[in-house]
N, C-alpha and C positions, 0 to 999 in steps of 0.2 A: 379880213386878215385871219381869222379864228380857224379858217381852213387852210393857211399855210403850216408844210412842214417846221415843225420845231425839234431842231437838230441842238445835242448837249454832247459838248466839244469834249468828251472824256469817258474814261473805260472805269472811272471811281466806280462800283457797287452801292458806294453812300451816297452819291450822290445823283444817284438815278433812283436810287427810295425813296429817297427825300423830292426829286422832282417828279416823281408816280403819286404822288398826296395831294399833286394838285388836280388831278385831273382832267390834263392836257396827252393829245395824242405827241412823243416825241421818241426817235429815236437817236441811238448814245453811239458815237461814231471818236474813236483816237482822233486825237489833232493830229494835226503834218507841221508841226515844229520842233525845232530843236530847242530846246531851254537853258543846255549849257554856256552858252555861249550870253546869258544874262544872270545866270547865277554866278556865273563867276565875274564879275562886274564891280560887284562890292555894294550896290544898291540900298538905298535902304529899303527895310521892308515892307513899306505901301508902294513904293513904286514899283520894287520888284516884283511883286504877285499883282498889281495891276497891272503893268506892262504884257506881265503871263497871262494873264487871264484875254486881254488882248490881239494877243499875238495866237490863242486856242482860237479865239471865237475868228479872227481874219486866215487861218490856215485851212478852214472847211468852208469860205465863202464861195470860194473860185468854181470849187465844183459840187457844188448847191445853190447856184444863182438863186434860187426863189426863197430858200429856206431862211428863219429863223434860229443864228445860233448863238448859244450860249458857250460861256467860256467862265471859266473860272477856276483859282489857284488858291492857293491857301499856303501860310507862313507861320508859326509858334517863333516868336523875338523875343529871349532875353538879354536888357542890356543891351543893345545895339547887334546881336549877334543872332542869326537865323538859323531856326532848327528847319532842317526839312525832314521826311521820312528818312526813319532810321536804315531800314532795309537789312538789318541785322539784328540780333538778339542784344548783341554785346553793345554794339552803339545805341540800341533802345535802353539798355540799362544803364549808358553811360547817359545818354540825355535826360534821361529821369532822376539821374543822381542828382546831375547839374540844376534840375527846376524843384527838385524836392525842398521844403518851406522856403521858397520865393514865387513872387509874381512875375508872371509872363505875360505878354499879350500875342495873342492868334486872332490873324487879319485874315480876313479872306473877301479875295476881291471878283468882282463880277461883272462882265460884258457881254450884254446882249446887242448883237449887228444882224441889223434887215439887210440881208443879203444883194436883197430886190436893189436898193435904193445906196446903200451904203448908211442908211443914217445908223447911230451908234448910240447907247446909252449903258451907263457905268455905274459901280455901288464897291462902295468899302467899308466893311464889318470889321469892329474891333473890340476882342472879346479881352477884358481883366480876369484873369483868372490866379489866385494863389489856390498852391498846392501844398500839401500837408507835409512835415520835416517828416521822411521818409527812410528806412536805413536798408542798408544794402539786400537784404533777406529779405525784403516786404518786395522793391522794387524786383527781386530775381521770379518770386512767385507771380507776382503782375504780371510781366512779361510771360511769362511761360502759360498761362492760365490765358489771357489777351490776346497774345501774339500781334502787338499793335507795330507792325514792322512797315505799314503800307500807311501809317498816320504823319503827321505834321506833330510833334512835340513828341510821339510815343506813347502818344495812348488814347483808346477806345470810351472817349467819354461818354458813349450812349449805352454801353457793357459796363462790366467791372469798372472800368477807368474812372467812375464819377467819382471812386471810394478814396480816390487819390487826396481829392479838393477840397477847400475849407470853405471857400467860396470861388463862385463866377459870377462876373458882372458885364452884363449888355444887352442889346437890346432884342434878343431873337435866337432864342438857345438852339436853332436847326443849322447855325452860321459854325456852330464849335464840330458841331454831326460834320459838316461838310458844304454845305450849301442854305443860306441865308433865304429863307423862303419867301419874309415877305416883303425883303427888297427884288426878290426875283420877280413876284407881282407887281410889283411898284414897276418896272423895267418893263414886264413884258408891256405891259398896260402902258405903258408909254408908247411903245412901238405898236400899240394896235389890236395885240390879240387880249382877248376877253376870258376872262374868270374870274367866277364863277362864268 
């Protein structure tokens, strides 16, 4: 197994750093999903980014029969309510208004599918995190200094972003980066391929 392709169902930047740490040969290829059409669902959010994460890793199966892929999504929940990537300045400063002195949690879920076979194996990271009462001025410079417009909650916790937080709590701080390393191990190693 250790010489099957290992295919990572996504175009994140973070999250093909974070999977180059392990030292596994894999290349990072867009899903062929839509996602709208489960975000707007009303979901909550372990299902929703597990579902996501899912529906990455079985939309690159079909045409990578042999490969091993990964999938996974990631969600900042406060309060019942899902922050996805802000994808603007102004809605990055408005979800950092909304999180500033309160706890959030940021799930991010994970499927890895042997292509070969179909079998399938799952993981779900859930980080506590409170962030620090924050006022409008602090969060404009974050943003503009970060530019965390491609994150889940709106900000860059492996950059400036940590300076937000009072604390974070769980079990694998590569799970807040983007990608939960070593339930990825756990996973892959269940499906076969070897690491170290």
């Amino acid at each position: 197994m250790q010489h099957r392709e290992i295919l990572l169902a996504s175009t994140s930047p973070y999250r093909a750093e974070l999977l180059a740490r392990l030292g596994v040969s894999f290349r990072a290829q867009a899903p062929r999903c839509d996602e709208s059409h489960l975000k707007g669902m009303g979901l909550p959010a372990e299902e929703l980014v597990t579902r996501l994460a899912r529906q990455k890793a079985e939309s690159l199966a079909p045409t990578h029969p042999d490969a091993v892929v990964l999938g996974s999504d990631q969600a900042a929940e406060l309060h019942g309510t899902i922050l996805g990537k802000p994808g603007t300045s102004a809605a990055a400063r408005a979800q950092l208004l909304c999180l500033a002195g309160k706890e959030h949690r940021l799930l991010t879920a994970l499927c890895v599918l042997d292509a070969r076979t179909g079998e399938r194996a799952e993981a779900l990271d859930v980080h506590r995190l409170l962030m620090r009462p924050l006022t409008e001025p602090q969060i404009a410079r974050y943003v503009a200094a970060d530019s965390p417009l491609d994150c889940a909650g709106s900000y860059k916790i492996e950059g400036l972003g940590i300076s937000l937080f009072q604390s974070v709590t769980g079990s694998d701080f590569t799970a807040v980066v983007g990608l939960p390393l070593t339930r990825v191990v756990d996973l892959l190693t269940r499906l076969g391929v070897e690491i170290p």
